[in-house]
Kinemage of the C-alpha trace (Angstrom):
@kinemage 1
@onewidth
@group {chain A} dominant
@subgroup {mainchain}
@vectorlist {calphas} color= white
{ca unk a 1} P -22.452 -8.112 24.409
{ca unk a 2} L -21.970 -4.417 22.907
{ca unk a 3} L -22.972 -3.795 19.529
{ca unk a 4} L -19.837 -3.557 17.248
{ca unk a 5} L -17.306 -5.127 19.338
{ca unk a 6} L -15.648 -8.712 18.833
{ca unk a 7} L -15.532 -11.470 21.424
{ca unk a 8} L -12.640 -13.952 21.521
{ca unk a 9} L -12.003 -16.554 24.278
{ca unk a 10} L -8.840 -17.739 24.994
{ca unk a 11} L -7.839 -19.815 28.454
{ca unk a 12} L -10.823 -18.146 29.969
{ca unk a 13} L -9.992 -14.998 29.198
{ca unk a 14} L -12.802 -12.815 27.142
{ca unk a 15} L -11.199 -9.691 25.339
{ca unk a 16} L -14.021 -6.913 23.589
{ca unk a 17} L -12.244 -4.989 21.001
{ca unk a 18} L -14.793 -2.403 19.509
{ca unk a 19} L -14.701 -2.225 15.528
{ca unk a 20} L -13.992 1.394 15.403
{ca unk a 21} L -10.503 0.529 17.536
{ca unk a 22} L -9.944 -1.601 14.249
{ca unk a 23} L -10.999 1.449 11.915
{ca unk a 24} L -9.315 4.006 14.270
{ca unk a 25} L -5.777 1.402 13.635
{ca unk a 26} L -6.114 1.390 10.080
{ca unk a 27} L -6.885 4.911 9.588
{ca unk a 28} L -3.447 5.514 11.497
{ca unk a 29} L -1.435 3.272 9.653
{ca unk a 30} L -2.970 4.386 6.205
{ca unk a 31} L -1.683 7.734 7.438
{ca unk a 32} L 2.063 6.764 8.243
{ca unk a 33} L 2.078 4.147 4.708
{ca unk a 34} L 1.265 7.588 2.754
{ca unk a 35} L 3.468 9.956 4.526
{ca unk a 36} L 5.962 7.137 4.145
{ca unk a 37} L 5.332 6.443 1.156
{ca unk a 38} L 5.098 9.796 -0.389
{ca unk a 39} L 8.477 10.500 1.023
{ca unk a 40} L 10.576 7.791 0.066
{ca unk a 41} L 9.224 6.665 -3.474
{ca unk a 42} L 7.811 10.278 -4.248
{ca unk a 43} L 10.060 13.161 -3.124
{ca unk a 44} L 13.276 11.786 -2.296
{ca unk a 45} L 13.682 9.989 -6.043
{ca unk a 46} L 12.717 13.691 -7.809
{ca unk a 47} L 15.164 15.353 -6.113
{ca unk a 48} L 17.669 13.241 -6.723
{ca unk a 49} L 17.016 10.733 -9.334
{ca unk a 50} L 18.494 11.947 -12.876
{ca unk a 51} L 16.887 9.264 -15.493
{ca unk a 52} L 19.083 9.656 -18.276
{ca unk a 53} L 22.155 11.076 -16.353
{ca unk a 54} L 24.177 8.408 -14.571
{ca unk a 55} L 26.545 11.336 -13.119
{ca unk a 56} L 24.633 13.430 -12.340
{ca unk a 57} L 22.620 10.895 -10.422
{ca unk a 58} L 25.353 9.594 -8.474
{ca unk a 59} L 26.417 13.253 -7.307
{ca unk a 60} L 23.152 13.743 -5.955
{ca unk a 61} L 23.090 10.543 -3.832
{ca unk a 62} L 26.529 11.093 -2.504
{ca unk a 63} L 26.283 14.148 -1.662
{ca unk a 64} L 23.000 13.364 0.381
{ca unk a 65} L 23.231 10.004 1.143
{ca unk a 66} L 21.141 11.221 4.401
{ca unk a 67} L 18.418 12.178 2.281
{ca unk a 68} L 18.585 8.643 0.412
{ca unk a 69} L 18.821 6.636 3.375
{ca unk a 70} L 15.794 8.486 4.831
{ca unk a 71} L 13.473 7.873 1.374
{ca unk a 72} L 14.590 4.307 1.904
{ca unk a 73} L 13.873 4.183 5.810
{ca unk a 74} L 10.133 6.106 4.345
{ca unk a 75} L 9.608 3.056 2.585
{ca unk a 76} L 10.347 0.542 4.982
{ca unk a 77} L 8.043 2.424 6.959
{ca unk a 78} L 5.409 2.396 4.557
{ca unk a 79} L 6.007 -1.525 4.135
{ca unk a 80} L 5.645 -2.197 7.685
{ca unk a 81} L 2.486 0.055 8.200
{ca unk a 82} L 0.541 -1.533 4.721
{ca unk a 83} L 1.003 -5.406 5.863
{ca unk a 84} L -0.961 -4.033 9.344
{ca unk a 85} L -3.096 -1.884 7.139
{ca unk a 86} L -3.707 -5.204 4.981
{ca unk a 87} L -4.889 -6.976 8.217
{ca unk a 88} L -7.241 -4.248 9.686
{ca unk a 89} L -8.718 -3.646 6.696
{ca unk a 90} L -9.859 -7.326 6.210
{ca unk a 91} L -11.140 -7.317 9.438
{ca unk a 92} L -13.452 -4.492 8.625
{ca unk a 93} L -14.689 -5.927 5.432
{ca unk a 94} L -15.058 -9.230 5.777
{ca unk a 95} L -18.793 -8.975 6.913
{ca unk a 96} L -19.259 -7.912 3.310
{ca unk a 97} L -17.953 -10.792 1.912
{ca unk a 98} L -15.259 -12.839 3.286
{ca unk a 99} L -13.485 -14.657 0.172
{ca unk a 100} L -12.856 -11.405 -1.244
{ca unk a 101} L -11.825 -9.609 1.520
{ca unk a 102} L -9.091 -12.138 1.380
{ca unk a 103} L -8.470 -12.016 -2.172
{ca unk a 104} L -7.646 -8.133 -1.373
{ca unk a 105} L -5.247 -9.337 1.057
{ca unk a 106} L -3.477 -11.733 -1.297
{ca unk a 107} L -2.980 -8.838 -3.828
{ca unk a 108} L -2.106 -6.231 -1.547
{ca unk a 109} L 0.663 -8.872 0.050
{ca unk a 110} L 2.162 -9.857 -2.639
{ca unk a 111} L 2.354 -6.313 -4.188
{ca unk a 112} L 4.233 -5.115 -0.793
{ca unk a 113} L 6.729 -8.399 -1.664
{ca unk a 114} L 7.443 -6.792 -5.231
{ca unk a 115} L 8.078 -3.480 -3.712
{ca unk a 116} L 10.394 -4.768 -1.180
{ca unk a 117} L 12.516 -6.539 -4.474
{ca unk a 118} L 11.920 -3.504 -6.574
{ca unk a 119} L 13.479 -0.955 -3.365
{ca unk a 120} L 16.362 -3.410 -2.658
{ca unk a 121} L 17.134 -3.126 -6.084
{ca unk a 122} L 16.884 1.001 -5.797
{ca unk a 123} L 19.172 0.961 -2.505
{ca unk a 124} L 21.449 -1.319 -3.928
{ca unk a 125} L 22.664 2.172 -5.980
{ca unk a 126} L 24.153 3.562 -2.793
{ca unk a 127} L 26.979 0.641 -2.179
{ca unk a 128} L 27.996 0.407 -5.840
{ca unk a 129} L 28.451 4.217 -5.804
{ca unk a 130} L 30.373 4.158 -2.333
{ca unk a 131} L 33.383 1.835 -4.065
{ca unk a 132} L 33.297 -1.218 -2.010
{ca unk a 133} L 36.643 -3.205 -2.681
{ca unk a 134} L 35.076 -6.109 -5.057
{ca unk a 135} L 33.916 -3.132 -7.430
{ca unk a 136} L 36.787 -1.456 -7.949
{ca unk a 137} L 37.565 -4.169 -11.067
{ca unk a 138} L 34.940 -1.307 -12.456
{ca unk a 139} L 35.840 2.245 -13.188
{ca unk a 140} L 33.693 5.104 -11.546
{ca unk a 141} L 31.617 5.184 -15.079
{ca unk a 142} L 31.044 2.000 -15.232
{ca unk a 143} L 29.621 1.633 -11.368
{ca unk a 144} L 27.251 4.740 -11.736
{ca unk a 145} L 25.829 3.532 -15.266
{ca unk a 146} L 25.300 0.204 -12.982
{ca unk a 147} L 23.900 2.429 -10.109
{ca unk a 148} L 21.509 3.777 -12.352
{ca unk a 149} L 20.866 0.647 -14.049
{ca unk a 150} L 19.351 -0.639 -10.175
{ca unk a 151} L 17.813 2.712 -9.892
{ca unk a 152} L 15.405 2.208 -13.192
{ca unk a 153} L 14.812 -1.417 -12.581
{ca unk a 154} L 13.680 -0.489 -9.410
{ca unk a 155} L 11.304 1.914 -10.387
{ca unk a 156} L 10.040 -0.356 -13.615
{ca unk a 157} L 9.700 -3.323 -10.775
{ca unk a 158} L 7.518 -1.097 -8.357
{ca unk a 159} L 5.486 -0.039 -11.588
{ca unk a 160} L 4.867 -3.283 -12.313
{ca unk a 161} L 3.830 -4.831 -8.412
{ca unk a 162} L 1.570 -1.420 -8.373
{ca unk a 163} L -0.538 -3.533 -10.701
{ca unk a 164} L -1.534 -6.105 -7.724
{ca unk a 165} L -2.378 -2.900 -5.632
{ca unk a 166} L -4.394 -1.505 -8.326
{ca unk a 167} L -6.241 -5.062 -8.553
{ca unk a 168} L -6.862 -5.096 -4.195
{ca unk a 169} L -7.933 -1.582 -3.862
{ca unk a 170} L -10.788 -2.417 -6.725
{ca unk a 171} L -11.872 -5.191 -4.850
{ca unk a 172} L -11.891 -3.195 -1.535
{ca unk a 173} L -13.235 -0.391 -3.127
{ca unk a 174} L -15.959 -2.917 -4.425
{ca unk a 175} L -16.430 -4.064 -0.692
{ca unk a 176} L -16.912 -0.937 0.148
{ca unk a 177} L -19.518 0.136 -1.877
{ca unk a 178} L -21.488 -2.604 -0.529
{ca unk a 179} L -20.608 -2.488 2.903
{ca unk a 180} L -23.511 0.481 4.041
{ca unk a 181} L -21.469 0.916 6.864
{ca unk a 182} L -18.808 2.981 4.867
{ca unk a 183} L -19.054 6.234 2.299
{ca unk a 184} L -19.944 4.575 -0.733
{ca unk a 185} L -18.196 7.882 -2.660
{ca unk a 186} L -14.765 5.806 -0.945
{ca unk a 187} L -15.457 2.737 -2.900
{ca unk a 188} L -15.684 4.662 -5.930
{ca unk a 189} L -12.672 6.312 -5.392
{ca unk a 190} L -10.452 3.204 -4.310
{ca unk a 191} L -12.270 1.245 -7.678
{ca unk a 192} L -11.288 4.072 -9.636
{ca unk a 193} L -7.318 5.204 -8.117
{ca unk a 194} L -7.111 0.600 -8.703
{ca unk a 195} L -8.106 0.785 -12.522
{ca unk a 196} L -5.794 3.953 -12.459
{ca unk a 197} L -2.682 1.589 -11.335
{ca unk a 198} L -3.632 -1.259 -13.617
{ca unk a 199} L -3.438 0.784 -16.614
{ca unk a 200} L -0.388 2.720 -16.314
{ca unk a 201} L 1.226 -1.113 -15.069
{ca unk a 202} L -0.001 -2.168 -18.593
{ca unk a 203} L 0.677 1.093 -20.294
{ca unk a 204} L 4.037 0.880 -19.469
{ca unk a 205} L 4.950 -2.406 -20.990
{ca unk a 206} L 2.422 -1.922 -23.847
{ca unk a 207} L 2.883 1.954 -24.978
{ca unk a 208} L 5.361 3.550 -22.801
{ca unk a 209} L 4.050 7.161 -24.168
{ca unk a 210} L 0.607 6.921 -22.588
{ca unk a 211} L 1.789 5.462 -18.955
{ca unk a 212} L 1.394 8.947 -17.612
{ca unk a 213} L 1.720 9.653 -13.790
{ca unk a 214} L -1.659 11.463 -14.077
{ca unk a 215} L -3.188 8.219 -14.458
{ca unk a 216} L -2.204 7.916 -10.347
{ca unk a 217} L -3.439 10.828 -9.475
{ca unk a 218} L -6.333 9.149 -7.947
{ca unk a 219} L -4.500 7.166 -5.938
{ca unk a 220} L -3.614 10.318 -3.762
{ca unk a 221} L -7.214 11.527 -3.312
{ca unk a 222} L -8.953 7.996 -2.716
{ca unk a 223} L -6.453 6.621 -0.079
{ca unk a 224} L -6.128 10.019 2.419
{ca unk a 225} L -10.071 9.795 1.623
{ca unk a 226} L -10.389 6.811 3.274
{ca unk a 227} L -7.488 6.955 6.121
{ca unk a 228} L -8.925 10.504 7.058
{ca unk a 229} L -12.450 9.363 7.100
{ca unk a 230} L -11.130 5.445 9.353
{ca unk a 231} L -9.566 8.394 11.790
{ca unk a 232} L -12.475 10.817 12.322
{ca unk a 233} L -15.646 8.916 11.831
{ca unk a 234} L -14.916 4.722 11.544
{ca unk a 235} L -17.690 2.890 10.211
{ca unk a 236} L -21.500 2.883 10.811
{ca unk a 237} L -21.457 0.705 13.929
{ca unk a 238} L -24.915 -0.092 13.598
{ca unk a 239} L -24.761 -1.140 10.362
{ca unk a 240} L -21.643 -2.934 10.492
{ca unk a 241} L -23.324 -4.875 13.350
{ca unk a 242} L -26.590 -5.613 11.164
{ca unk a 243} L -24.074 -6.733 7.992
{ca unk a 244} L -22.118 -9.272 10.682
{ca unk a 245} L -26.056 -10.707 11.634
{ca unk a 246} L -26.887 -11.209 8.189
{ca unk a 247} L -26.572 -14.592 6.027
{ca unk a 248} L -24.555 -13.632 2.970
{ca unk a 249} L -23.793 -15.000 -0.050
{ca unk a 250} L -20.431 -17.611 -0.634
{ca unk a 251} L -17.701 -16.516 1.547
{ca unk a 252} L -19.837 -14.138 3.728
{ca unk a 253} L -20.159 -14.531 7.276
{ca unk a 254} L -22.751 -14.913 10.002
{ca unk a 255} L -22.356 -13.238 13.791
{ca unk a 256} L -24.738 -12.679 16.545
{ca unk a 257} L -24.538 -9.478 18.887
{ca unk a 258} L -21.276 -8.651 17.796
{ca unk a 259} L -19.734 -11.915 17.899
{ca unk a 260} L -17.080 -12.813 15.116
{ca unk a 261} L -16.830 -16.403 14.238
């Protein structure tokens, strides 16, 4: 069989997929989930999220609710494209070490759950803003203070769920580092833009002061890093292939000439 490719048989069929198609996937959707992303929870809420101004907030959306719906559409976008992301990514790290290639998937799922919650709660500002008949028992004050109300605990819930992304890109970027078949500068990076997320999740329940966005700021660099480096270089195929042939420790795994099992 070719070296870096996985076998499966089903009804006497035998499909080859070649690891780099797997790196090649989640390079791609790591680059839609950050475009995505950026746009919807980034740029659209700056422009026209007011923190401490309930009116001045709820002009902004209504006057481009286009521009909300889109940030929202960005994230659903991004939602869609992690859960895939989730999946390649296991498949290219599991050779490492299996159990905690899935305990990155378990944190990065249930962080994308949180974030749906947390963004139903922020889109839930644009129909108590646009006066549907059960809400007009409230006066226009009353339903933007609410509006902005959603808005905040939106944005306090997705701080919070960041916290299980921060814990699965340390273990990936963990992974990494001892894959050989991947930069180990990427680990590094993933390890450190993780710890970043953790503390400002903590920071911002502990000492509101010192949960600065900066602390995020490696998020940016490590994850278009990686997706960048997925899209125009994949993994080490060799050495991917010599990590599946070797016995590893609890939770690795064992494969012969490319073979997963």
């Amino acid at each position: 069989m070719k070296s870096g490719t996985f076998r499966n048989e089903e009804n006497g069929v035998t499909i080859r997929v070649s690891i780099q198609t797997y790196a090649r996937i989640a390079g791609t959707l790591g680059l839609l989930s950050f475009v995505g992303g950026g746009f919807g929870e980034a740029y659209v809420p700056s422009v026209l999220i007011v923190r401490e101004d309930a009116g001045a907030t709820a002009r902004n959306i209504l006057a481009s609710e286009s521009l909300f719906r889109l940030g929202f559409a960005g994230y659903l976008l991004e939602a869609l494209c992690d859960v895939g992301l989730t999946w390649a990514l296991y498949i290219l790290l599991r050779p490492v070490h299996r159990n905690l290639a899935l305990l990155a998937v378990f944190f990065r799922l249930i962080a994308t759950c949180g974030f749906a919650v947390s963004q139903v709660l922020y889109f839930s500002a644009l129909p108590t803003l646009a006066g549907a008949d059960y809400l007009k028992t409230f006066s226009a004050d009353q339903r933007e203070s609410i509006a902005l109300l959603s808005i905040n605990a939106g944005g306090f819930g997705l701080e919070m769920f960041s916290m299980f992304y921060g814990a699965g890109a340390m273990v990936l970027g963990y992974l990494i580092l001892r894959s050989e078949y991947l930069p180990r500068i990427l680990g590094v990076l993933l390890a450190i833009s993780g710890v970043g997320f953790v503390i400002k999740a903590f920071a911002s329940v502990l000492a509101p002061a010192y949960a600065s966005p900066l602390l995020l700021l490696p998020v940016a660099v490590a994850w278009l890093s990686l997706t960048v480096w997925l899209l125009a270089k994949g993994v080490d195929v060799q050495r991917w292939q010599s990590k599946c042939e070797e016995i590893g420790g609890e939770g690795g795994i064992r494969a012969r000439s490319g073979e997963s099992r």
